[in-house]
N, C-alpha and C positions, 0 to 999 in steps of 0.2 A: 266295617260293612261295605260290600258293594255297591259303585254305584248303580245306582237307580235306571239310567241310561244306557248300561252295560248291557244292556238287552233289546233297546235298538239297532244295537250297530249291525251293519249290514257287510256280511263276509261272504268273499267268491269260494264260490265251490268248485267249479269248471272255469276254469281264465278263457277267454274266445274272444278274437279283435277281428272286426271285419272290416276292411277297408280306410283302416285306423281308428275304428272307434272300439269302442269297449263294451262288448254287448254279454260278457259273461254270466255264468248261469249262477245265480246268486241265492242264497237265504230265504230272500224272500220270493225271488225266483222258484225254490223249492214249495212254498208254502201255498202261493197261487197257483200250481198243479197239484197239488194234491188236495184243494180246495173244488177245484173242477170234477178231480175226480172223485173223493169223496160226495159230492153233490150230485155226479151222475149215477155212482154206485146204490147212493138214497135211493133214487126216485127208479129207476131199474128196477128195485127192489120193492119198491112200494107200487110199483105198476106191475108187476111180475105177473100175478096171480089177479088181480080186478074182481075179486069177490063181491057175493051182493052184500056179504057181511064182511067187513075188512078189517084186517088185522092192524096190527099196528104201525109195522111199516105204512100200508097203505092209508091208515087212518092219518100220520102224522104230514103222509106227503100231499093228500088231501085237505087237509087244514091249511096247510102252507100254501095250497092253490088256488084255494077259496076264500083267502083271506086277502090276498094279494089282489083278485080279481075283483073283489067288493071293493078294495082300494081304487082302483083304475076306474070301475063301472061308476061309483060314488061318486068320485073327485073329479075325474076328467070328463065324463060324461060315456053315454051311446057310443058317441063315434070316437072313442080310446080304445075300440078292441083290437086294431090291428098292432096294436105298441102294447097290448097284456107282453107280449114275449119278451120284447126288453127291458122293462120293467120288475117281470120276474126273474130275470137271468140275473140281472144287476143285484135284485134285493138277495137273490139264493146265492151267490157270491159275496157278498157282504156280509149272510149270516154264517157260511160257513168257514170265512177266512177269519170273523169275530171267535165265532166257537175253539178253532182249532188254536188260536193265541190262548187260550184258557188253560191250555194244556200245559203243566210244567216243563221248563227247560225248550219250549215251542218259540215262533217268531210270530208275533203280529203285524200281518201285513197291513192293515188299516192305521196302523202309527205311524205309518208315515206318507206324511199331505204330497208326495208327488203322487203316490197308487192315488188316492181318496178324490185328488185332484183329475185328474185322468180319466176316473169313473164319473166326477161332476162334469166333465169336461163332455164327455160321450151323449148324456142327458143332455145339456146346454145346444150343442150342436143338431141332435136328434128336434128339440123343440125349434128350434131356428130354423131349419132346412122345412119341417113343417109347415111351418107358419108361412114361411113365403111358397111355397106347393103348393098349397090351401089357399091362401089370399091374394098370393101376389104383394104387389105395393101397398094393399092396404092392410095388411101385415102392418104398417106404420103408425095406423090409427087404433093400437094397443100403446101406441107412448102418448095418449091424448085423449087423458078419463071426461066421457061423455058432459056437457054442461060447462066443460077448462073457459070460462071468456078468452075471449081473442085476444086479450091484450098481454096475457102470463101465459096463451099457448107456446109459445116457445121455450120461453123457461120453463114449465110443465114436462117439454119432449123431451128437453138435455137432463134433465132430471130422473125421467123414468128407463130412459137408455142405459145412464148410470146406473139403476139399480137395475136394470132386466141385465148387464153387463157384468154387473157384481157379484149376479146368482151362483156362476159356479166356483166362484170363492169361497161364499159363506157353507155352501155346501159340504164342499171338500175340507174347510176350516172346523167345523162344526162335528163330523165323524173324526176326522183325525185328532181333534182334540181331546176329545171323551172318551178315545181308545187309548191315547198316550197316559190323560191324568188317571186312571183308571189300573193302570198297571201299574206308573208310580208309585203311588198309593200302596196295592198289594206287594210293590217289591220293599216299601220303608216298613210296613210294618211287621214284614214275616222277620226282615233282615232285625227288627229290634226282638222279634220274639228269642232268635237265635243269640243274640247278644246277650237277655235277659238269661238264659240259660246256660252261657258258655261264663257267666259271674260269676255265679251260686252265690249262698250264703243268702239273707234276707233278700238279696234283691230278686230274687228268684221264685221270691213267694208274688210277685207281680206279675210271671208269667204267660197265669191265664187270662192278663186282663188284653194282651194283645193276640194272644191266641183266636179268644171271642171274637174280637174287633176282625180279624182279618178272614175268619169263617166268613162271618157278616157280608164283609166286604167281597169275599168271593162272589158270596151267592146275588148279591146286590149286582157286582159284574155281568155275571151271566146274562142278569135281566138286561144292563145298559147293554149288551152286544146284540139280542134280540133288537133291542126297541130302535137304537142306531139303525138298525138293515130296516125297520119298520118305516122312520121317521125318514130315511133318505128315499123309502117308496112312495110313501105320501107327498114328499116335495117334489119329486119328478112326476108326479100325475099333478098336482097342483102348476108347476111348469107347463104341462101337456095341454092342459084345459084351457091356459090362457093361449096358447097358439092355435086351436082349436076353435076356441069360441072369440077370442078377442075381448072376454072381460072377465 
């Protein structure tokens, strides 16, 4: 059987060095454009016609918009509308680079924590740059929960620095992780179903037990690739609000 990880690896398509680096147009290179544009193609398509009764395209890109929006308006408050846009761009990029790894013989580009990183990173910064626009200095009295006595304020601030500092770690740790064990998973257990097959004889009467198991696991996937793109929108509005409101 193949390894498991044979499906991460990241191969140049187009070789391109600019100025001595290595900017080539890679695998997963390919998968994040056609992620974009599958995503623009959706919504094109779902806005096309704006019926008062809407089909399905427009039905599914409407869900998607109003879903996202209840995310923002809920979590971050009123004054999170002008960041609905990156928020939704982020989360419809993340479900459709999740989806399009579902694809056999495809790349998942959320497997690997430098993308995942990058997109926490974007968040992270976007809430930072906020918070001092918005407050200024007292931007600072977000690392200093209301009531702290004065005597453990300072251990209090180096503390929640650290975790406001940490965010876009556990972020990008957190998707990338769930996309990698996720495929491992569906690659160990088709690889045994083939195995089980290429035996025969009694052991072959076992077949359909990982057959089932890896159905299962598919459709269970699909859901983890949703809820990922969900759960990394709800933590960047949950980021947003505390820059926003300061608690």
């Amino acid at each position: 059987m193949a390894s498991p990880l044979h499906q991460f690896e990241i191969n140049t398509i187009f070789p391109l060095t600019v100025a001595g680096y290595d900017v080539s147009f890679t695998n997963s290179s390919l998968f994040m454009v056609l992620a974009v544009i599958c995503s623009t193609v959706f919504f094109v398509l779902g806005m096309q016609k704006k019926a008062l009764i809407p089909g399905r395209f427009q039905s599914a890109a409407e869900i998607l918009h109003n879903s996202v929006a209840n995310i923002v308006s809920d979590t971050a408050g009123e004054n999170s509308k002008p960041y609905f846009p990156l928020i939704f761009s982020i989360f419809i990029f993340i479900l459709f680079c999740n989806m399009l790894g579902m694809i056999p013989f495809t790349f998942t580009v959320t497997s690997h924590i430098l993308i995942t990183f990058c997109l926490a990173l974007i968040v992270f910064m976007a809430v930072t740059i906020t918070g001092f626009a918005r407050h200024g200095l007292h931007f600072f009295s977000l690392f200093i929960p209301q009531g702290t006595p004065l005597l453990i304020a300072p251990l209090m601030f180096v503390l929640e620095v650290l975790s406001f500092c940490v965010r876009p770690f556990s972020l990008s740790i957190r998707l990338f992780a769930n996309m990698m064990a996720g495929h491992i998973m569906l690659k160990v257990f088709a690889g045994l179903a083939v195995m089980l097959a290429a035996t025969g004889g009694m052991t072959a009467l076992l077949l359909p037990l990982p057959v089932i198991v890896n159905v299962g696991l598919i459709a269970f996937e699909f859901f983890v690739a949703g809820l990922q793109a969900y759960i990394f929108a709800i933590l960047a509005a949950v980021y947003l609000h505390d820059a926003l409101e300061l608690h």
